[in-house]
Every structure is written in structure tokens, then in C-alpha cells.
C-alpha positions in Angstrom: 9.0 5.7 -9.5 9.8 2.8 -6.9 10.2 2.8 -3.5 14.1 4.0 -3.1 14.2 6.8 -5.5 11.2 8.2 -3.7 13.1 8.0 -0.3 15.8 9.9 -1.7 13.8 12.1 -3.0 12.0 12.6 0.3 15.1 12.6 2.5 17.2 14.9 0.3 14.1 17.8 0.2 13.6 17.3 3.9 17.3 18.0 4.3 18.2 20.8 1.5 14.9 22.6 1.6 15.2 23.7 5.4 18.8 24.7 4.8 18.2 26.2 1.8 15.4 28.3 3.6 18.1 28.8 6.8 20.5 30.4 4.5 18.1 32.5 2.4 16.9 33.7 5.6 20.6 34.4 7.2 21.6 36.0 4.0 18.8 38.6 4.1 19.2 39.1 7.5 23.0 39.8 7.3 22.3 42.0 4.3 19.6 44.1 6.3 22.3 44.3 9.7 25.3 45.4 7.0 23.1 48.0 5.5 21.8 49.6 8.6 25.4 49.6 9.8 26.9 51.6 6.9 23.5 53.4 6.9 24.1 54.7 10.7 27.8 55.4 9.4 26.6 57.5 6.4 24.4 59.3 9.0 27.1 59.9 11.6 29.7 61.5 9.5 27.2 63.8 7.7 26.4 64.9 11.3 30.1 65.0 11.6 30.4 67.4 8.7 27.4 69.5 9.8 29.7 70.0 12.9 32.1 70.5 10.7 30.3 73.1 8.7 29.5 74.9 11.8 32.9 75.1 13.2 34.4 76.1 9.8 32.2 79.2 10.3 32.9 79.9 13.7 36.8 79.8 12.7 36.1 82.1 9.5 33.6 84.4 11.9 37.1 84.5 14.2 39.4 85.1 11.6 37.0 88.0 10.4 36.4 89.8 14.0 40.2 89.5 14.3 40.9 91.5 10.8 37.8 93.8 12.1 39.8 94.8 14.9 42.7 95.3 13.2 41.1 97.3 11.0 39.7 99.7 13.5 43.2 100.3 14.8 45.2 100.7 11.3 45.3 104.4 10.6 47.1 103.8 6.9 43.6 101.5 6.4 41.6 104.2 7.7 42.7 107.1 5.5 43.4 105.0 2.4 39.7 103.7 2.8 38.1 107.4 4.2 40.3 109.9 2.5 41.4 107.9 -0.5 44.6 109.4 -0.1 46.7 108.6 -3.4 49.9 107.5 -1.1 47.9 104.9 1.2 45.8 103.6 -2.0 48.8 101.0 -2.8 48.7 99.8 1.2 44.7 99.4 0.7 44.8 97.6 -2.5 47.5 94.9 -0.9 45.7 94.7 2.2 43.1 92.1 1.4 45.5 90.0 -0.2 48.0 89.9 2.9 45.2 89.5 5.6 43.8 86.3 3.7 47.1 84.8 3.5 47.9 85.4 7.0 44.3 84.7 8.1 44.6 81.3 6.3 41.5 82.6 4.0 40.8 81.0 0.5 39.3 84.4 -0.2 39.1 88.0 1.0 37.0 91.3 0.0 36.2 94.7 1.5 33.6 96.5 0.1 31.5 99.6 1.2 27.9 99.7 2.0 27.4 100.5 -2.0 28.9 96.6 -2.9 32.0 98.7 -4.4 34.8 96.8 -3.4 37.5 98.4 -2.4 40.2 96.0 -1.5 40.7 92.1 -2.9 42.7 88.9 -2.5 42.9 88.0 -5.5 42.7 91.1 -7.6 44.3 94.2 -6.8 42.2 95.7 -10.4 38.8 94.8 -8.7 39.2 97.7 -6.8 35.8 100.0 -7.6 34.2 96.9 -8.6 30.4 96.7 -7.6 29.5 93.4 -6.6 27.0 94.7 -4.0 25.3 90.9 -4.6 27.3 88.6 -2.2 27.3 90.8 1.1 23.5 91.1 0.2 22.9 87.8 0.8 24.6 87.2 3.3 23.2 90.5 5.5 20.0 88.0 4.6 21.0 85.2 6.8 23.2 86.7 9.1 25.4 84.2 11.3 25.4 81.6 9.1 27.8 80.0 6.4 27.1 80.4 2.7 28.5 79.0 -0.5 29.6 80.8 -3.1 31.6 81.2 -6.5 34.9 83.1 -6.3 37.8 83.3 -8.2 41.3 83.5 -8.8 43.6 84.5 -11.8 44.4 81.2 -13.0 40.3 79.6 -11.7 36.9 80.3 -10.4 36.1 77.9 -7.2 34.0 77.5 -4.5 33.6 78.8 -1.1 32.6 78.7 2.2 32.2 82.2 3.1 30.6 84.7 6.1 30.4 88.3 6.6 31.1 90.3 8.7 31.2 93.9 8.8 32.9 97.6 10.3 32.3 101.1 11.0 34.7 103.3 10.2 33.7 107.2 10.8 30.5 107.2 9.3 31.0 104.9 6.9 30.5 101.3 7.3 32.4 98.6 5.3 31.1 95.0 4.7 34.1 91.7 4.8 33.7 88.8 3.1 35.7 86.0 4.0 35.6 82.2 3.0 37.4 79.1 2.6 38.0 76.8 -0.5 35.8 73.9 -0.8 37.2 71.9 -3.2 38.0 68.0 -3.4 40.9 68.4 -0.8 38.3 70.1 1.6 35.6 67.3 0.7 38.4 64.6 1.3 39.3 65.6 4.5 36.0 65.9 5.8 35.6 62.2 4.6 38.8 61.2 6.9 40.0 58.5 4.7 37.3 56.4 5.2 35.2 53.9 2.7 32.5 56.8 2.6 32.8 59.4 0.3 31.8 63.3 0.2 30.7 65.0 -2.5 29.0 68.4 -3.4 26.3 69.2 -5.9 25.5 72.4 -6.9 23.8 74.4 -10.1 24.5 70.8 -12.3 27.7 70.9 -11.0 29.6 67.7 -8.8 32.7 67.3 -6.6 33.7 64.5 -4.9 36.3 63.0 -2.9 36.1 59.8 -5.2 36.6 60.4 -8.6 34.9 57.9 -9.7 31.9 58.9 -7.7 31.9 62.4 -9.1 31.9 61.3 -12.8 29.2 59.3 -11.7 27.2 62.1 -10.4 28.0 64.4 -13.2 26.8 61.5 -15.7 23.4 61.3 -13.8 23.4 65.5 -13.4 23.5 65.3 -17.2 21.1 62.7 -18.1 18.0 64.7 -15.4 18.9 68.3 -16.8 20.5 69.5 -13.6 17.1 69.0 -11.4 17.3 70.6 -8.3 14.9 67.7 -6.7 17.2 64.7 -7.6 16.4 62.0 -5.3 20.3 60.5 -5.4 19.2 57.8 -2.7 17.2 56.1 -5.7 19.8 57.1 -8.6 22.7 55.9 -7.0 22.0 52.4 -6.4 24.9 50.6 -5.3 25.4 53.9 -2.7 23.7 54.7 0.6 23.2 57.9 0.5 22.8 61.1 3.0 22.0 64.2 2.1 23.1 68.0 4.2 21.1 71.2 2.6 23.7 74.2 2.5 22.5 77.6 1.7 24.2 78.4 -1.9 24.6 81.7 -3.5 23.8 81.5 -7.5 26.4 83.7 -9.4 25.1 86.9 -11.1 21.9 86.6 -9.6 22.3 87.2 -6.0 19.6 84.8 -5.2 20.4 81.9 -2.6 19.4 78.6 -3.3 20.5 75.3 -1.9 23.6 72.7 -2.7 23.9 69.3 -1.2 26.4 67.2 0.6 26.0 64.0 -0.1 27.6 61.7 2.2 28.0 57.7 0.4 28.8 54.3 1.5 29.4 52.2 -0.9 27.3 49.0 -1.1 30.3 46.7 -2.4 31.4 45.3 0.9 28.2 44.2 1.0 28.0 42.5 -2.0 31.2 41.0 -1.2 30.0 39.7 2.4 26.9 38.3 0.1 29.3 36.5 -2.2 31.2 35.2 0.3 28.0 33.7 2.5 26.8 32.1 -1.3 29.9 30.5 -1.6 30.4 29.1 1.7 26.3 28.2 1.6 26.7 26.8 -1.6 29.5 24.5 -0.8 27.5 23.3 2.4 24.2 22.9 0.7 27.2 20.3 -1.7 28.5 19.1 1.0 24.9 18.4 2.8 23.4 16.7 -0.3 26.4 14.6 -0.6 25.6 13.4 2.7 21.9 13.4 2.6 22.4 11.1 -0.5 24.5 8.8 1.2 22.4 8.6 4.6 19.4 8.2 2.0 20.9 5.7 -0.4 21.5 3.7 2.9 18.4 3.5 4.4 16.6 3.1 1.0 18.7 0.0 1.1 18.0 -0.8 4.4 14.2 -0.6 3.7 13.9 -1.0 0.1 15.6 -5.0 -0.3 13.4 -6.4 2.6 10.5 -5.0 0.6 11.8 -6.4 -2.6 12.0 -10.1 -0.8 9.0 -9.6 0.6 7.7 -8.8 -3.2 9.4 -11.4 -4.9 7.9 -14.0 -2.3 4.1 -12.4 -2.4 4.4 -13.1 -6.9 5.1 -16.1 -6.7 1.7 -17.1 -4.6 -1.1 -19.1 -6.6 -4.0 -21.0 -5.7 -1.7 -23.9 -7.1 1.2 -22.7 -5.0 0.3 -21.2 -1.5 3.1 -22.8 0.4 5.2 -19.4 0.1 6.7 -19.0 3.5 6.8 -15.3 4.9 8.8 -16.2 8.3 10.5 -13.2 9.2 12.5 -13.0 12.9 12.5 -8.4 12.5 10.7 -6.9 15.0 9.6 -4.0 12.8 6.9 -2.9 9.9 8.6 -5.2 7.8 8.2 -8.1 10.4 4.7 -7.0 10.8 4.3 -7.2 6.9 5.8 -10.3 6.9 3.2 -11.9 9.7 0.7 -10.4 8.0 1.3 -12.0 4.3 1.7 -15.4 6.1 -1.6 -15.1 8.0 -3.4 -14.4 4.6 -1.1 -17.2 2.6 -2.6 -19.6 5.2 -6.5 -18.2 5.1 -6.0 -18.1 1.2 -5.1 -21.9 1.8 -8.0 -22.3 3.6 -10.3 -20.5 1.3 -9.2 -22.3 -1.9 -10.1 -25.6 -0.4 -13.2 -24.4 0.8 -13.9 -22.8 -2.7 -12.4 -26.4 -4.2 -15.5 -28.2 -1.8 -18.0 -25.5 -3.8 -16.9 -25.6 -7.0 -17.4 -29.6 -6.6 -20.9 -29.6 -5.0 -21.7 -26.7 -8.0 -20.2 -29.0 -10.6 -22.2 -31.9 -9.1 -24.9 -29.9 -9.3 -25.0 -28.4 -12.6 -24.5 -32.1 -14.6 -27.6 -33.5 -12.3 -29.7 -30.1 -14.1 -27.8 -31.0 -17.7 -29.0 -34.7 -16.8 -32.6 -33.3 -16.1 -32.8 -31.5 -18.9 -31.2 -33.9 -21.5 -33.7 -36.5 -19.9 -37.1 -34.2 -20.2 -36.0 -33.1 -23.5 -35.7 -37.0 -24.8 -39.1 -38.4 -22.8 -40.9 -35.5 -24.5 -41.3 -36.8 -28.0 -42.1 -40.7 -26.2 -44.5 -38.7 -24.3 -46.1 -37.2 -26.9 -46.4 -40.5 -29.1 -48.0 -42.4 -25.9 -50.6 -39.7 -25.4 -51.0 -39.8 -29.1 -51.8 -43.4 -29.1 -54.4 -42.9 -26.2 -55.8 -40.6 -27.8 -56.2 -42.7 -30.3 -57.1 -45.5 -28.6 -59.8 -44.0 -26.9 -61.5 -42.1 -30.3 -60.8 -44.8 -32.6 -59.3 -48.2 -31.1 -59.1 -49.4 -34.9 -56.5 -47.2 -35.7 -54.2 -47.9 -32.5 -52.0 -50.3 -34.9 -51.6 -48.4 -37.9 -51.0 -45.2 -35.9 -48.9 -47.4 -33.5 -46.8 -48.5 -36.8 -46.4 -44.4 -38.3 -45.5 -43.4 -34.9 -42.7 -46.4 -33.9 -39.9 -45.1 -35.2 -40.1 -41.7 -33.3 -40.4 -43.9 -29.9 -37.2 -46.0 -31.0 -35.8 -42.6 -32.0 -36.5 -40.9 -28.6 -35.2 -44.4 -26.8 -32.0 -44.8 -29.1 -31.6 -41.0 -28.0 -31.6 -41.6 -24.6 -29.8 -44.6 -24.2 -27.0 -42.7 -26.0 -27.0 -39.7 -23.9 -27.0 -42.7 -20.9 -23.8 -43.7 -22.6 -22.2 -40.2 -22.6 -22.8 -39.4 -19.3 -21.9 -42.9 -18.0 -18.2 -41.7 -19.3 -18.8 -38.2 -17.9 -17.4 -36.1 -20.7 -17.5 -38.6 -23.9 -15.1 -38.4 -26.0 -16.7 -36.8 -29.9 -17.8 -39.8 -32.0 -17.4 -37.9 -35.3 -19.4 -39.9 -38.2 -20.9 -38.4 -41.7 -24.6 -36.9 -40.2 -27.5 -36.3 -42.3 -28.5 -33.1 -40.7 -32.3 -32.8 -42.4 -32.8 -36.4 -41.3 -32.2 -35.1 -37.6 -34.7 -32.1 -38.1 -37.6 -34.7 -38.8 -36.9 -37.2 -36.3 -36.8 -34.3 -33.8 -39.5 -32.1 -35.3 -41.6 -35.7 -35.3 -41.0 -36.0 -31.8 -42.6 -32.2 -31.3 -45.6 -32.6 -33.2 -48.8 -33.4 -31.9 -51.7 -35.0 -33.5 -54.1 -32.0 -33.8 -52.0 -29.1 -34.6 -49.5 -28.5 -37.3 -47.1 -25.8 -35.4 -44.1 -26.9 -37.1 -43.3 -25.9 -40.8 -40.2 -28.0 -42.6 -38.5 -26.3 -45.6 -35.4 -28.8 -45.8 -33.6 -28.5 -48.4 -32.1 -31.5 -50.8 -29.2 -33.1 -51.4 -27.3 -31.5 -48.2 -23.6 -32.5 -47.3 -23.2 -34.9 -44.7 -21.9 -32.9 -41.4 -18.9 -34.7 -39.7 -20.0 -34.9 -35.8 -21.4 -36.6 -33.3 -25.4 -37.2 -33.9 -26.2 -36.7 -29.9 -24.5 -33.7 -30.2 -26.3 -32.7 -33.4 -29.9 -33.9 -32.2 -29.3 -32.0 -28.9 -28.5 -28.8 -30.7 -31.7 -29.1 -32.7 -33.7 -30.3 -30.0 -33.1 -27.6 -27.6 -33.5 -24.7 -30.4 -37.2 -26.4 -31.5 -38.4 -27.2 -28.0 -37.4 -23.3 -27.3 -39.6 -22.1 -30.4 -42.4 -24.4 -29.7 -42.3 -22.9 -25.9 -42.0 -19.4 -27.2 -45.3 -19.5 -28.7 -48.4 -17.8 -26.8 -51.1 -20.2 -26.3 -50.2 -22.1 -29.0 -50.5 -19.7 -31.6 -48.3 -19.3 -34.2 -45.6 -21.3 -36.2 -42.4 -22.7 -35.8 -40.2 -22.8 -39.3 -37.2 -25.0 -39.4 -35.0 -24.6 -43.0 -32.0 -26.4 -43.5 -29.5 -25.0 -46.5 -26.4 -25.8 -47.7 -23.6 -23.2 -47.1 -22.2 -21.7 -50.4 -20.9 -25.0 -52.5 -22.4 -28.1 -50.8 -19.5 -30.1 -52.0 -16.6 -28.1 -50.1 -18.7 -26.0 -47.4 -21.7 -27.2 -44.4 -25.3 -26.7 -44.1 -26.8 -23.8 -42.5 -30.0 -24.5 -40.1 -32.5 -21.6 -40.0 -35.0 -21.8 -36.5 -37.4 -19.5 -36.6 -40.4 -18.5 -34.5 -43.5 -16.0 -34.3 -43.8 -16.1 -30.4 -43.1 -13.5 -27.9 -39.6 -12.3 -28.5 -36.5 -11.5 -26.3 -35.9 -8.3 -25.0 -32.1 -6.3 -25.4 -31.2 -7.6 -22.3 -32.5 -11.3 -22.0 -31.1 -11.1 -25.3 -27.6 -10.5 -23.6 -27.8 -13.0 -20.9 -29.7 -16.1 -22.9 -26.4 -18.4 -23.6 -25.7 -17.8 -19.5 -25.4 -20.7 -17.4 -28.6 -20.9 -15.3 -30.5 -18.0 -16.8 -33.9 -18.8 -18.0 -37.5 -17.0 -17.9 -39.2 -19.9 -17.5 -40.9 -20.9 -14.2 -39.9 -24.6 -14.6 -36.7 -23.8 -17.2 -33.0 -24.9 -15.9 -31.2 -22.1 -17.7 -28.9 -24.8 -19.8 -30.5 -25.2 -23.0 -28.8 -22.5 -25.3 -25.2 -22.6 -23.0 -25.3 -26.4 -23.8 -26.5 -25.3 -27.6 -23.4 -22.9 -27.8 -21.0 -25.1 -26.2 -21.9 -28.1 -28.8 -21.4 -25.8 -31.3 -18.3 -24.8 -30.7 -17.5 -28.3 -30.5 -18.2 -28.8 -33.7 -16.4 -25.9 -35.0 -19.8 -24.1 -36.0 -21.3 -21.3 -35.5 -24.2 -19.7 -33.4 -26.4 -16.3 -34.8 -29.7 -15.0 -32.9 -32.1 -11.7 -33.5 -34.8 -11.6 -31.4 -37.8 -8.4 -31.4 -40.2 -8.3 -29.0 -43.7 -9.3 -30.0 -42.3 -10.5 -33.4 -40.8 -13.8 -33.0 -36.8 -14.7 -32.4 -34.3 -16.4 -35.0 -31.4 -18.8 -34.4 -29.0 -19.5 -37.5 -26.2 -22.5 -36.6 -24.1 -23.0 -39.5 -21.8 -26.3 -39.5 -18.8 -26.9 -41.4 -18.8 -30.5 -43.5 -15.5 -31.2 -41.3 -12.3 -33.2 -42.1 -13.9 -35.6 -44.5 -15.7 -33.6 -46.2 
């Protein structure tokens, strides 16, 4: 991810996420405010209603003291009800019905203190009737309002009903009275509002919305009718408040409880919620737009000096450090810019300082190769002039004949280093490639290594060998270095140094193979690692260059270089040559 996608990125979640977290945060708080609101509504008209309630009995308890008292005065009541005089029985039986409809009573009874009723609104045939089980309970709770079942010709209902009660003679008479409480009743106590009212009783629901009540009869359905219903938790889009009123069961006479649920309904809400996600949504758009923008800009605006400043800093080399980074800003990226310069100009500094080294190291490293080329060539004339001292001091008679077997190793040794003169007098020579008779080389250089008392070296050459296309310095140093290293490797001159030469597969189309091997002390895994390094040796007077110059010759000559080494055992090195081109 480069640079301007991750400041868009950045600069679009520093923007969105804080708004994102306003509005979640607004949102919830609007919703809590809203709900508490139609919560306090919900619990000021159930108060309402209680008031309600209350007054509703005071104005039946009026209504009832008024029919008490004119009662007391009504003679035609008194006898009818006293005497049950046949000719006043008709004016007792109507009597109910005519005070409830001038009272402005949803229902009406008189009974005596037996529960036999003597006088209906409804039903003029109910006179007789025992029904001792209303007045009962409400002589239980006296003063209060009561629900209760009554009924008409055409429908039972429900009522709101209070007693109340006479003495006439010596016989006292209990009044019922009550008012309908149906959906008109339940709709004007909800005053047209958005709340609704409903009544639940005995698995029964009414409700000023309709839809409400079939709701509540669904969920009265599905619990069995419980009279524990939590409706706060079943009606979940409603807020719900709940009134206890005191609720006589029909044909039991035992009082048990109905509710009035007062509910808001929580779709406003969830409108208002809407309408916030909309308008947030299309400002959480209209913000990213713009966030996207402002951040494409300044992406821009930082992201192309960088790129320059990129562009410039790739195309710096130790060849190529005159990369300018001038910059007239007077910000990071001028700083940056300063900055590269000042290390373009100590990186030009540096490389010709590390130029100067690498020349003195150069320098340095031919004037060892020279040393070691040099010691390696005087070694085998060394040998042969102590070997004729030698001899000349035990037995001066043989100084010629010895002089004559061992001349042609001194002009070998010479020719060797005259030659290696030549091809560091031209620095790096250029490859003299000629037909070389590699076993020849092993005995010139293995005659060179011998001494006169000890036989160290062992020879297994083999015959007829292809000629090797190369250069015979090259050759002669490859051997040299690998025998002088075997001879060294020895412990106090004990052991043997085996040197086999062999042709590789068909002599006539392949090279020669030549075999080095020695029973001295052994390399170790790691000088094993680092013995073709420059400069590594484990000798106290060694240069470190013998086996790099051995692999770098043959890899000039297209060959290659094998070694296994065990410590305490001995060490092998297998160079196998190629005949060349004209082979």
C-alpha cells in the first residue's frame, strides 16, 4: 500500500469514525429522551384515568344517594316492595328500569338483604331472582368501584358498578348501580390521543384500538389467559402502564383483579429513528465525499514531492552520485531533501576514500601473490643448492654428477620464475594457451620438492595422458601450490604425499584428472569452509593465497576444484582439466 492510499485511508477514518460515533451516540440519546417522554405520557393519563375511575364512582355513588332518597319518599315503592301489594307490583317491576334511564345508569338492580332482586333495568322477569353474589362483594369493599358482568337482552357487558343501600321499615334493600365500560368508555378516556386504553379481564381484551385489542387477545391466547402477564415485555413495540381494578368473577362471587393498560405506541419513534438514519446517512455521504477530496488533495500535495524525491534517491550509484536534491520548501520535504544531498555528498566522499583503499589493498595483495609466487619458485633452487652442499661437503666427488641429475630442476625453477617475472611485468597476462603435458609438470615440480634423504613424495602418473590446452605457469602454479600444501601438512615429516595423474573418461575427447593426496593433519569443518578465502591461512608464516590463487587458475582453465579433508587422517584435492579447444 503506498503512501496516498494510506493517507486516504487515514484521513477518511479520522473523519467518518468520529461522526459515525457522534451520530450513534445522538441517535441513542434521542431514542432514550423520546421514550421517557411517551413513557411520562403513558404514566400521566393512566393517572388521569385513575382520576377518572374515582370520579366515575363518585358520580354513580350520587346518582345512587339521589334514587335512595327518592325511594324513601315514594309510598307506591314502599308498599309494592313492603306489602307486595298485587296493584303496585307493575310500578316496582318498571321502577329500575326508569331510574337508570333517567339516572344515566348502564345498569340498575334492587335487591333485599336475601340477594332476591326485586326490581331490574333490564329485566322486568328477574324479579325473585337471587343473585345475593354482587351486593356481597361489594358490602366487602365498601366505597369503592368494582367491575362486573351484566347484561342485557340483546348482550352481556361490563360495568363499573357501586352499592349502595336503604332501609325501609325494617327491611333493608341493597342498589346496584354501574356504568358501561365498553370501547366507547375506554376511547373517551383515551381523549383521542396516540395512546390507547384497553381492558383485560378473565382472558378477555377491549381496547380503544382495534388493532391493539386483537393483539392482546392473540397474546391472551397464546399464555392461557395468565393472570400475571407482564404486557410491558409482550407488547414490544408499546410502552406500557398498567391500573389494578378490583373485578368481580361471574358465578363465583369472588373479586379478583382486571387491568387497564394504558399504551404508546413506539412507532413515532421508530419513525424519528428513520428519519435521523437518513439524514446521518446522507451526511456521513456527503462527509466522505468531502473527506476524499480534501484527502486525494493533500495525498497529492505530499505524495508527488515524495515520488521526485524517490525517483532522484534510485537513480544514485557509486558511479553516479551527482544526483542533485536542491529543494527551495521550507518543510519535511525540504528537510528530506537537505538531508539526501548531505549524504549524496559524504557518499561522494566515502567512495573516493573507499577507491584510495581498495587501491592500497589491491597493491597490497599482488606484493603477497608476488611473495608467494617468488618463495614457491626459490624453494625447489633452494633445495638443489643445499643438496649440492651437502653433497659437496660428504662426498666432493659426486658434486658434478649430482650437479648434472639435478640441473634441469634449477633451469626449471629459473625458467619458472623468469616467466612468472614476465606475467606480472604485464600485470594480468593475457592466457598463453599451448598443448601441456600435465605428468611432465608433476615431476618437474615434485623434483623440485624432494630432498636428498627422504622419499615423502610417491608418483603414480599415469601414461599416455592427453595434452591439456593452457597456460604451463598457470598449470605448474596449480600443482605447486597443492604439493607444497601436502608436504607442509605433514607432522614432523612423517608421512607421504601421493600425487596420481589419470585421464578423464576417453583420453582422446575428455582431460586428465590430478589426484593430491596427503596423510598429515587434516582440516577441520570449518577451516575446511574458509580455505579457498583470500588471506586465510593457519600457518604462522602462510599468506592465505595459495588455494584462492589455485581456484582462481582453475577456473581459468575451465576446470574443476574437489577437496575432503578429516582430521588426523590426511586431506585430498582432485582438479580435473578439460583437453580444451584443440583437443
Amino acid at each position: 500500500m503506498n503512501l496516498r492510499s494510506r493517507l486516504l485511508l487515514a484521513f477518511t477514518a479520522l473523519v467518518i469514525i468520529p461522526l459515525v460515533a457522534a451520530g450513534a451516540g445522538i441517535r441513542y440519546y434521542v431514542g432514550a429522551q423520546v421514550s421517557e417522554q411517551f413513557r411520562q405520557r403513558a404514566l400521566a393519563l393512566a393517572s388521569v384515568i385513575q382520576s377518572e375511575l374515582e370520579h366515575e364512582g363518585e358520580t354513580i355513588g350520587s346518582v345512587l344517594d339521589a334514587l335512595v332518597a327518592d325511594i324513601e319518599a315514594d309510598n307506591v315503592f314502599r308498599r309494592a316492595a313492603l306489602r307486595g301489594e298485587d296493584s303496585s307490583r307493575q310500578y316496582l317491576l318498571d321502577y329500575a328500569g326508569s331510574a337508570m334511564r333517567l339516572g344515566g345508569l348502564s345498569m340498575l338492580q334492587i335487591q333485599d338483604t336475601a340477594g332476591r332482586i326485586i326490581s331490574s333495568g333490564h329485566f322486568r322477569n328477574e324479579y325473585d331472582r337471587l343473585e345475593p353474589e354482587l351486593p356481597r362483594a361489594l358490602r366487602s369493599e365498601p366505597g369503592r368501584v368494582m367491575l362486573a358482568s351484566a347484561r342485557t337482552a340483546a348482550e352481556p357487558f361490563l360495568a363499573l358498578v357501586r352499592l349502595d343501600s336503604i332501609r325501609l321499615g325494617a327491611i333493608g334493600f341493597d342498589i346496584v348501580g354501574g356504568v358501561s365500560v365498553g370501547r366507547p368508555f375506554l376511547g373517551r378516556m383515551a381523549a383521542g390521543q396516540e395512546l390507547a386504553v384497553s381492558l383485560v379481564y378473565m382472558g378477555e381484551a377491549l381496547s380503544s384500538d382495534s388493532l391493539l385489542e386483537r393483539t392482546l387477545t392473540r397474546v391472551i391466547s397464546e399464555t392461557n389467559g395468565s393472570e400475571s402477564l407482564d404486557y410491558g415485555s409482550l407488547l414490544t413495540n408499546q410502552i406500557v402502564t398498567q391500573i389494578e381494578v378490583p373485578y368481580l368473577v361471574p358465578d363465583m362471587g369472588g373479586i379478583s383483579s382486571a387491568g387497564i393498560l394504558v399504551t404508546h405506541p413506539l412507532s413515532p419513534l421508530h419513525e424519528l429513528r428513520r428519519g435521523i438514519d437518513l439524514w446521518f446517512a446522507g451526511a456521513v455521504l456527503i462527509t466522505a465525499v468531502a473527506a476524499l477530496l480534501v484527502a486525494t488533495w493533500l495525498a497529492a500535495v505530499l505524495s508527488r514531492p515524495l515520488a521526485d524525491l524517490a525517483r532522484k534517491t534510485s537513480q544514485i550509484d557509486l558511479d553516479r552520485l551527482d544526483v542533485g536534491f536542491e529543494s527551495a520548501r521550507k518543510d519535511e520535504v525540504g528537510t528530506l531533501s537537505l538531508l539526501l544531498g548531505s549524504m549524496t555528498e559524504r557518499l561522494r566522499n566515502s567512495a573516493a576514500k573507499l577507491k584510495e583503499i581498495e587501491r592500497r589493498a589491491t597493491v597490497g595483495e599482488i606484493a603477497r601473490q608476488v611473495n608467494h609466487d617468488i618463495k614457491n619458485g626459490l624453494i625447489p633452487v633452494r633445495n638443489v643448492l643445499r643438496h649440492l652442499e651437502q653433497v659437496a661437503q660428504d662426498d666432493p666427488d659426486r658434486l658434478a654428477s649430482v650437479y648434472q641429475e639435478r640441473q634441469a630442476t634449477l633451469r626449471s625453477g629459473i625458467t619458472y620464475l623468469e616467466e612468472l617475472a614476465a606475467n606480472y611485468a604485464r600485470l594480468y597476462p593475457r592466457v598463453d594457451r599451448r598443448p601441456c603435458d600435465v605428468s611432465e609438470i608433476v615431476r618437474q615440480v615434485s623434483a623440485g620438492l624432494r630432498r636428498s634423504d627422504d622419499s615423502l613424495i610417491d608418483l603414480d602418473l599415469g601414461e599416455e595422458l592427453p595434452a591439456i590446452m593452457g597456460d604451463p605457469v598457470a598449470l605448474r602454479r596449480i600443482v605447486e601450490n597443492l604439493m607444497r600444501n601436502a608436504v607442509e601438512a605433514l607432522e614432523d615429516g612423517a608421512g607421504t604425499v601421493k600425487i596420481t595423474t589419470r585421464p578423464l573418461g576417453d583420453p582422446r575427447t575428455t582431460g586428465v584428472s590430478i589426484v593430491i593426496s596427503d596423510t598429515g593433519r587434516g582440516m577441520t569443518e570449518s577451516e575446511l569452509e574458509s580455505a579457498f578465502e583470500d588471506f586465510h591461512t593457519t600457518k604462522q608464516s602462510g599468506t592465505g593465497l595459495g588455494l584462492s590463487v589455485v581456484r582462481r587458475l582453475v577456473l581459468d582453465l575451465n576446470g574443476t576444484l574437489r577437496v575432503e579433508s578429516e582430521p588426523g587422517v590426511g586431506t585430498t584435492f582432485a582438479v580435473e582439466l578439460p583437453r580444451g579447444d584443440d583437443g
